[in-house]
N, C-alpha and C positions, 0 to 999 in steps of 0.2 A: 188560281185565284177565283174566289166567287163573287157572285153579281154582288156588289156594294161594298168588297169587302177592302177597309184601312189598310195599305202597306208601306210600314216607311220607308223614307226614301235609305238609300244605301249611302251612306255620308262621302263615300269617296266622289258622290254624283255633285256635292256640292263646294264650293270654293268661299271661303267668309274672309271678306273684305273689308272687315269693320272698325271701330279702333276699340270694341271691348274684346271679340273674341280673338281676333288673328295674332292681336300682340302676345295674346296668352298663349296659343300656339306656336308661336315662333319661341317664347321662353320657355316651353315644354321641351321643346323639340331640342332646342342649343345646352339647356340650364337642366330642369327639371331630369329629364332619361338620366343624363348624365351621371348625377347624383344620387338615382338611387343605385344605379350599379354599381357607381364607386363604393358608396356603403354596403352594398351586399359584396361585394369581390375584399373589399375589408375585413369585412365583421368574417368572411371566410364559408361563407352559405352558397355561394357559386360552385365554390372546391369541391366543397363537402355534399353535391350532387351526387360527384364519383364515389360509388360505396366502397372503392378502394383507397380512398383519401383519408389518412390518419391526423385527425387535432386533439390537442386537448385545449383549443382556443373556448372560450365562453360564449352560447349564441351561434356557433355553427352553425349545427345541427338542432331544431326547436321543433316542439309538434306542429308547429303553424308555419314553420321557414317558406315551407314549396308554395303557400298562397301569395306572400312578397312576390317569391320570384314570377310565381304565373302573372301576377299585376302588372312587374313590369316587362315581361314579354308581349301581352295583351298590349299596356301603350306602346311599345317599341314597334308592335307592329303595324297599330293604329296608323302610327306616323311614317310607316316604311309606306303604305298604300297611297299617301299623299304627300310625301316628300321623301323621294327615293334617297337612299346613305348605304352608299357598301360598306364602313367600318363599320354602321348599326345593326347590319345586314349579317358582317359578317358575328358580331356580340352573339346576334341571337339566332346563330345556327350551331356555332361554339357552345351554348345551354343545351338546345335542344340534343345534341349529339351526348351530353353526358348525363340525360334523363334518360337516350338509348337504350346508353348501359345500366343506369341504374333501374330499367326496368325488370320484373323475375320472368322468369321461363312459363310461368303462368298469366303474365300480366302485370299483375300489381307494381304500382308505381306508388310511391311515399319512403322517402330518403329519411325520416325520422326512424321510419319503423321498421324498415330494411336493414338497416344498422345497427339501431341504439335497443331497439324492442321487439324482436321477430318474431319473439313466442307469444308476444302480446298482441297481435292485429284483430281487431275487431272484438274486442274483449270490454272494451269501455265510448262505444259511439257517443254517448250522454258528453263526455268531458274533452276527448283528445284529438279533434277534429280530425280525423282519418278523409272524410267526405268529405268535409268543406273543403279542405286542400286538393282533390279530385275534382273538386265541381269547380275551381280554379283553373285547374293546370288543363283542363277543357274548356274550359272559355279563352284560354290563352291561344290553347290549338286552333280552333275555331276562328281566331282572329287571324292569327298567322297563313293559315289558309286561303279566307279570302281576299289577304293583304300582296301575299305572293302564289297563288297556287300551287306552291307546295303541299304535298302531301306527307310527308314527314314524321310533323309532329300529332297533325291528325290523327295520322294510322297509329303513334304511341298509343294517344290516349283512347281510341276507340276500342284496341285491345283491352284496356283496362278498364273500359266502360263494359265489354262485352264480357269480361273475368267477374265484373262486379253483377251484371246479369244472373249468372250462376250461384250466385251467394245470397243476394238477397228475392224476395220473397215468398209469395205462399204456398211454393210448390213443398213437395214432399225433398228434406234433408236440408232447406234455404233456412236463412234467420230471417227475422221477422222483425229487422231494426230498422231505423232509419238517424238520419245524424243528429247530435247535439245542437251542433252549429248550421243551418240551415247555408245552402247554398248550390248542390250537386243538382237539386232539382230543377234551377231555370236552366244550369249547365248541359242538364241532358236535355234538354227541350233544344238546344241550342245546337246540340250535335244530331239530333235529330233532324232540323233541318239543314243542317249542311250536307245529310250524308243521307236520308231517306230513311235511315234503317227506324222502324216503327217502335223497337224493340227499346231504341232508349226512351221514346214517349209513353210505353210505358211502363217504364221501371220510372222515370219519374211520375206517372200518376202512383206506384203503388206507393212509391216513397212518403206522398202527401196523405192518400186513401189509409194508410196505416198510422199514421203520427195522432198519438192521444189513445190509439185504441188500448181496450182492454183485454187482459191482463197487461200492466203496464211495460212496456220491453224494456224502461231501462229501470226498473226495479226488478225484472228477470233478469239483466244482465250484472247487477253490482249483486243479485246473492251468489251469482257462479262464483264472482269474483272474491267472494266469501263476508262480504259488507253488506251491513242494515242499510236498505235505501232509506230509511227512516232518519236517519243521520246524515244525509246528505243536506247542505249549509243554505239550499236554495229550494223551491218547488216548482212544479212542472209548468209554470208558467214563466219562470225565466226562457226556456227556450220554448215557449206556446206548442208544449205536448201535453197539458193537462186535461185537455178533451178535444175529438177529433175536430179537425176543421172547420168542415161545416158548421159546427156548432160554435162555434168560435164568435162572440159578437162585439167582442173588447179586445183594442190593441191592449196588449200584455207581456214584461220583461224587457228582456236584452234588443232595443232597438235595433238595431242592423239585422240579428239575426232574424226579427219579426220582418221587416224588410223582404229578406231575400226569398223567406217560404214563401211572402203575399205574390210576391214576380214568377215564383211558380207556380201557386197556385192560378194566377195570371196566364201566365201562357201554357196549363196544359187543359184551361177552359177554353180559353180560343181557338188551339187546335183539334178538342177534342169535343167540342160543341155541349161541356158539360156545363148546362145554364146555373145549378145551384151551387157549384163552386165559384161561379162567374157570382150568383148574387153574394155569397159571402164574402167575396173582397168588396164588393158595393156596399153592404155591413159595418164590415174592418173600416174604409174608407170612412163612412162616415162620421164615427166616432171618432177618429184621428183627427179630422178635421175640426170636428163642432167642440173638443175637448182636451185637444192636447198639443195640437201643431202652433209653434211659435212665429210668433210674426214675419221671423226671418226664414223661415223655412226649414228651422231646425228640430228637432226630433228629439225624443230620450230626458227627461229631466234630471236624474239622478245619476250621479255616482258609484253610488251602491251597487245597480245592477245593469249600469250602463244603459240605461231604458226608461220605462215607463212606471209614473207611480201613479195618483189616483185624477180622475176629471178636473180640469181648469189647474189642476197645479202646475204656474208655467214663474219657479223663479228667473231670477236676473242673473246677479253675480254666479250665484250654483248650479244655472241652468248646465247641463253636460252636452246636449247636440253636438253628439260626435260627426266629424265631417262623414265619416262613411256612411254615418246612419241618415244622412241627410242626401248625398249619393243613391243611397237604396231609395229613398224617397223617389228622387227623380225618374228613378229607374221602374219602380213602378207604376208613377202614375202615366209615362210614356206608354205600357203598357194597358193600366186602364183605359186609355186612348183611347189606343186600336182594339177594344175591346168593348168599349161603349158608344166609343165616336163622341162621346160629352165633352165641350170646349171646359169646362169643370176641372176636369182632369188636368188638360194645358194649362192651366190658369195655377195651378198650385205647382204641378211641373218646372213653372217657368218662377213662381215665386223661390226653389228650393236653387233654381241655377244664376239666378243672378245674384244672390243672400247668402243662405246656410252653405252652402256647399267652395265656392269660389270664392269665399273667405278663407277658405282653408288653405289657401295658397300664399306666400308673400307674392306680391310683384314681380321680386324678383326669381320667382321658380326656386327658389333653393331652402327655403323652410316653411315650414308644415302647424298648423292647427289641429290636435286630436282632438281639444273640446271647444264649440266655442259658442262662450256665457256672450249673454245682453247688456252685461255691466263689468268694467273692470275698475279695480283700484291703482293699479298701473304695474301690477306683478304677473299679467299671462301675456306670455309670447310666444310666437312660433318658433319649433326648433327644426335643425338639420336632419333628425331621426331620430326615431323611439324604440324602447325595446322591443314592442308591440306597434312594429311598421309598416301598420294595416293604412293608415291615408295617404301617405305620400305616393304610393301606387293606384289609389284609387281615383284618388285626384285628378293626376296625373292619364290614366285610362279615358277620365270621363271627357278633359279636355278634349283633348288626341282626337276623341269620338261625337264631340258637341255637335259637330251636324247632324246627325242621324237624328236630330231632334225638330228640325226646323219644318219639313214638308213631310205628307203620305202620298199616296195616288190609289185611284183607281182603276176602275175599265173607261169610265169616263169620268173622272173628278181627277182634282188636284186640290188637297190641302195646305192651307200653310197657316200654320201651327204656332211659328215666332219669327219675326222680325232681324234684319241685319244687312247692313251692304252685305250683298253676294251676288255670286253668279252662280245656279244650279241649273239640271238639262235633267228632266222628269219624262218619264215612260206614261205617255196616256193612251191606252190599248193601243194602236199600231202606230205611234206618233211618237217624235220628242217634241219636246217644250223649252227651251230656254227661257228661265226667268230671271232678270238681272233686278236685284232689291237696290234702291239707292234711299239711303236712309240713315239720320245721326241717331239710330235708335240702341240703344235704350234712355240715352239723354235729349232728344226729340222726338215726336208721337207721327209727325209725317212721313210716310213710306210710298216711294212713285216703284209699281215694277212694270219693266216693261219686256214684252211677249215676243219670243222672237217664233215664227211657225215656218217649217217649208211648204206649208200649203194651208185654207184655210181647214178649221178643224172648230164642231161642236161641243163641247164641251162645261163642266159644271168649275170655275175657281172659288175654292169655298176659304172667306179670307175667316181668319181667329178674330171676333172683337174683345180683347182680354176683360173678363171680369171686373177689373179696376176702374175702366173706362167709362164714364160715366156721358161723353156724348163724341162722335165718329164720324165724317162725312166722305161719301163715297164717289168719283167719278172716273170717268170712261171714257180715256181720249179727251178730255175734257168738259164730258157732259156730267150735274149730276145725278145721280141715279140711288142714291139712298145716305138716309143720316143717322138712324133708330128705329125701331121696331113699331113705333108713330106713325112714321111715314113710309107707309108701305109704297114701291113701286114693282110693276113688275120683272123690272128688270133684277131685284134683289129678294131673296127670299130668307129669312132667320130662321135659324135652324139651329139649338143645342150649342150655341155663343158662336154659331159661324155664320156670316154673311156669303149667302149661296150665287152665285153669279153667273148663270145658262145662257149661254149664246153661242152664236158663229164666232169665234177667235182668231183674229187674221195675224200676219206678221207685221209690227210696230206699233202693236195695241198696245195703249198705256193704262195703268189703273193706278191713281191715287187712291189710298187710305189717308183719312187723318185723324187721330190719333187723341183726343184732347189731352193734356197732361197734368193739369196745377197741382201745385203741392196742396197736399191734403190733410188732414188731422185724421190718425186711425184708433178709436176707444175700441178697448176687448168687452166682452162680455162681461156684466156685472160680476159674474160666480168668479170671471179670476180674481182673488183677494190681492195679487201680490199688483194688481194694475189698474185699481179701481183712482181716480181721479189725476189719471196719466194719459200721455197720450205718445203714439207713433208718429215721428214725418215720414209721409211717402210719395214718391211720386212717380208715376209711372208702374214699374214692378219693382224700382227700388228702393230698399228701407234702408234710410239714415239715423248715423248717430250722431253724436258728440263727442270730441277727443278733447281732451285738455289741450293740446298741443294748441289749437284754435282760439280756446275757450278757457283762459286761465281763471276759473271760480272755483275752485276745488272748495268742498267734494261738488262735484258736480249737480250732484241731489238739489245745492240751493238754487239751483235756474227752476224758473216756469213760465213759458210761453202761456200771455194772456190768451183768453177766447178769441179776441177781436184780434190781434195784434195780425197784422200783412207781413205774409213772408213772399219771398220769390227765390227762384232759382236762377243761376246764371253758369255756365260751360266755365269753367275755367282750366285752358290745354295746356298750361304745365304744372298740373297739381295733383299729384298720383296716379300719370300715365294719361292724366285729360278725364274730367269727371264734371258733372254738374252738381251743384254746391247749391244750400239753401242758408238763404238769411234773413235776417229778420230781427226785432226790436224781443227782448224779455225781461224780467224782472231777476234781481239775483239779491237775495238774502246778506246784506250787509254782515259780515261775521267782527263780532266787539273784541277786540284786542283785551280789554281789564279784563273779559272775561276769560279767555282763552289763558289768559296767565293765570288766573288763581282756577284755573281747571287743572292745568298745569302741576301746579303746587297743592294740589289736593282739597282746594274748598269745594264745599259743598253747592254754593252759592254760585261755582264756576262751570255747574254743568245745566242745570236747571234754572228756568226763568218765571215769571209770570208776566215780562213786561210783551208786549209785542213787535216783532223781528219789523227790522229796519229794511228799506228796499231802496236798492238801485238801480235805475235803466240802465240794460248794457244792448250788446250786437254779439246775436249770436251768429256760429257758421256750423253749418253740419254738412257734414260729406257722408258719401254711400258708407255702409255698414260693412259693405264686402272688402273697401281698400284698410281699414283699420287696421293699427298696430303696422304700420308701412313708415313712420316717421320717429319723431321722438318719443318713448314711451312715456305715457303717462293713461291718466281715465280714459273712461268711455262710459257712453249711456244711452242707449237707446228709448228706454221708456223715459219722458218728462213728465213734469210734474206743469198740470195744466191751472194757469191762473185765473182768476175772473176777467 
């Protein structure tokens, strides 16, 4: 480790105690695993591992099967490292045993292609995800590893890392590809540091260092295959290989897949101190943010190519924010992090895990969100699985793994990042640390933690003051000691959104954060057209909608919260799992019955008016964004329509 340098904490170091995360992890753990393996051992994608297993079932065998299953190995193992299960234990050495076999005498590992297409491997990287399904079933081993130290599945996939070493790059008789679908690259970053071997850091730097270059490889690779890349139905900006990285200044395409490159282009600047690939995700970054990231955290506008379309276009109903692509989000800017140290990062980090991404879950762990829009008509709900069963694994992983987000450390620092009853025990150069959070947070802003030491120890605790928060008051043991960047003392120093805290740190030292919280009205930027005299409730870091279920005015559209009008919030603990709720006085569009008939009946008179719309006071209620679609179905809306 070097002097100053972020490292997060290892999730199994902490314990979440809370009532948003833990319940979710215990429904992962019982509900969620469950389920996706019941679906895979169904749908016959477990069987169909064994290259000896004949079906003609539909969906066995898929070019993308082996990433499902590597997702839910990766949570299975997640959850084996912090709640031990020998029947889970025993699932997922049962898999790994018939990857064994389906590995070749050379390595290669991929059950589509071992079977269905042998003559085909590596003939079309642009479309059949050969690597991404590799750069899966390696973050799976790599979990499993340090979940049980077993070596196992490691040593599969490192063989197949090491076989993939030989194939690709710029030596004399390598090809010169790199994948369609981005994802092998933070993979091998990732098996790099579990195993020292330098060799996968860098074959994933060539991976990145060669994507976009010219001559283009996958217009070399569709003439072998005897095809006009010129006819191909997309351009190289769906998968951001239109020009090489660096140059790269606009998120562009297939959201998740822009994702997963940015996380490795992330972590093999960190590791490899290459500062201009570090500033081009600071680039990417910031265009994602100032032009295209949704207030919930979600990602990808469109349909079409699952991604990204052009600056401020952020619809509602059409929005797409697919839950993975809102995952990738998290996942890199965790990474920006420890890469920048900028509380910036944690701030939208933490916007994408309480919103976009953890919406993608029922309650009840057992159906799933692919896309999820900012408005419904009361026709999208989650289901049990999809043909294309990329969230419910992902989801599912990130739960499993949600601590790894909360603290870093240093040689002498300790960061904390996000907020939650827990108990964590952090490595400060030759010290541990217990810190016990006690806190109704994300639905209250006050956080007491208090410091458990076997001896006293100097030390930097640099708390997160989240972006949102608009004023924070600080004390020690009960003294205070800072409020804002106003009031400077020296017991507190700001620093890049963290309050820096250097002292002597004894055992029973207590530190209150507090938090302010009020709900608040959030307007976007003029240029988004589809949000211009709308507004967001937010409070805290979480964005609320409206569901009809609450709010029978359908369509919804007719509500608008006046300027003036006083909302508040209040906890209410049995109302989807315990949530704080906001209410408040609005206005709601009187809708004319004569009219609605002879609209009915085809007059013309019955859809158009000149007279001016009737208003009624009503009581509105809006709950968090993320439990939606958890009750009776009907609307949602997140953006209102703000009144005088």
């Amino acid at each position: 480790m070097q002097k100053g340098e972020m490292i997060p904490l290892d999730f199994t170091r902490l314990q979440l105690l809370d009532k948003f995360w833990a319940p979710r992890q215990e429904t992962n753990r019982r509900t969620t695993l469950h389920i996706q393996y019941k679906n895979l051992r169904q749908l016959g994608s477990i069987a169909a591992i064994d290259p000896d297993y004949h079906t003609d079932r539909p969906g066995a065998r898929h070019i993308y099967r082996d990433s499902d299953i590597a997702k839910w190995l990766e949570a299975a193992s997640y959850t084996l490292a912090t709640s031990p299960d020998s029947a889970l234990e025993s699932q997922i050495d049962e898999v790994i045993e018939l990857y064994a076999k389906a590995q070749g005498p050379d390595g290669y590992l991929n059950t589509w292609f071992t079977v269905m297409e042998p003559h085909l491997r590596f003939t079309n990287l642009r479309d059949r995800h050969e690597l991404y399904c590799a750069g899966h079933l390696m973050e799976a081993a790599v979990a499993h590893f340090r979940a049980t130290g077993k070596r196992r599945f490691l040593d599969i996939c490192c063989r197949y890392a090491d076989y993939l070493d030989t194939v690709f790059g710029t030596g004399e008789g390598r090809m010169r590809g790199y994948p369609g679908h981005e994802e092998i690259e933070l993979a091998l970053v990732k098996l790099y540091e579990a195993t020292g071997h330098k060799r996968y850091l860098k074959l994933a730097s060539y991976f990145i260092d060669e994507r976009g270059q010219k001559p283009h490889y996958f217009d070399i690779e569709a003439e072998k295959r005897g095809e006009d890349p010129r006819r191909w139905r997309r351009d190289y900006r769906y998968n951001q290989s239109h020009i090489p990285v660096r140059e790269q200044t606009e998120v562009t395409g297939h959201a998740v897949r822009a994702m997963y490159l940015y996380c490795g282009m992330a972590d093999v600047a960190r590791h490899t101190g290459d500062r201009s690939l570090a500033e081009a995700c600071r680039t990417l970054w910031h265009d994602l943010v100032r032009k295209h990231l949704f207030i919930t955290g979600g990602i990808g506008q469109s349909k079409e190519n699952e991604g990204f379309t052009f600056p401020y276009d952020l619809p509602e109903e059409t929005a797409y924010c697919e839950t993975c692509a809102a995952i990738g989000l998290v996942f890199w800017n965790h990474r920006l992090l420890h890469l920048f140290g900028e509380g910036q990062y944690a701030d939208c980090l933490e916007r994408g895990l309480y919103n976009g991404t953890i919406s993608g879950m029922a309650l009840s762990g057992d159906r799933f969100f692919y896309t999820n829009p900012l408005a419904s008509l009361g026709h999208h709900h989650r289901q049990e699985w999809f043909t294309c069963a990329c969230c419910p694994g992902n989801i599912s992983r990130l739960v499993a793994s949600v601590g790894q987000f909360f603290y870093s450390t240093g040689d002498d620092k300790i960061w904390v990042h996000l907020y939650a009853q827990s108990r964590a025990s952090l490595p400060v150069g030759d010290e541990e640390v217990l810190i016990e959070q006690e806190t109704d947070y994300p639905w209250d802003g006050t956080v007491i933690m208090r410091l458990s030491l076997a001896r006293p120890h100097t030390f930097t605790l640099a708390l997160r003051i989240p972006g949102w928060c608009r004023q924070h008051a600080i004390k020690i043991s009960g003294t205070d000691i800072g409020g804002g960047e106003t009031e400077m003392s020296p017991a507190v120093v700001y620093r890049s959104g963290y309050a820096e805290l250097t002292r002597e740190w004894h055992d029973g030292d207590l530190v209150e954060l507090r938090l302010a919280m009020p709900v608040e009205r959030v307007r976007a930027n003029p240029a988004v057209r589809q949000a211009n005299g709308k507004i967001v409730l937010q409070r805290g870091p979480i964005v609320y909608c409206l569901e009809e279920t609450d709010n029978p005015y359908t369509p919804l559209t007719r509500i608008a919260i006046p300027r003036k009008a006083p909302l508040s919030a209040h906890f209410a603990p049995d109302l989807l799992g315990g949530v704080s709720v906001i209410t408040g006085p609005a206005e709601v569009v009187v809708r004319d019955e004569a009219r609605d008939e002879a609209a009915a009946v085809g007059s013309w008179d019955g859809l158009y008016t000149t007279d001016l719309p009737q208003t009624e006071q009503v009581t509105i209620k809006a709950v968090p964004y993320c439990v939606w679609d958890n009750r009776e179905p009907g609307e949602m809306l997140v953006w209102l329509q703000e009144g005088i």
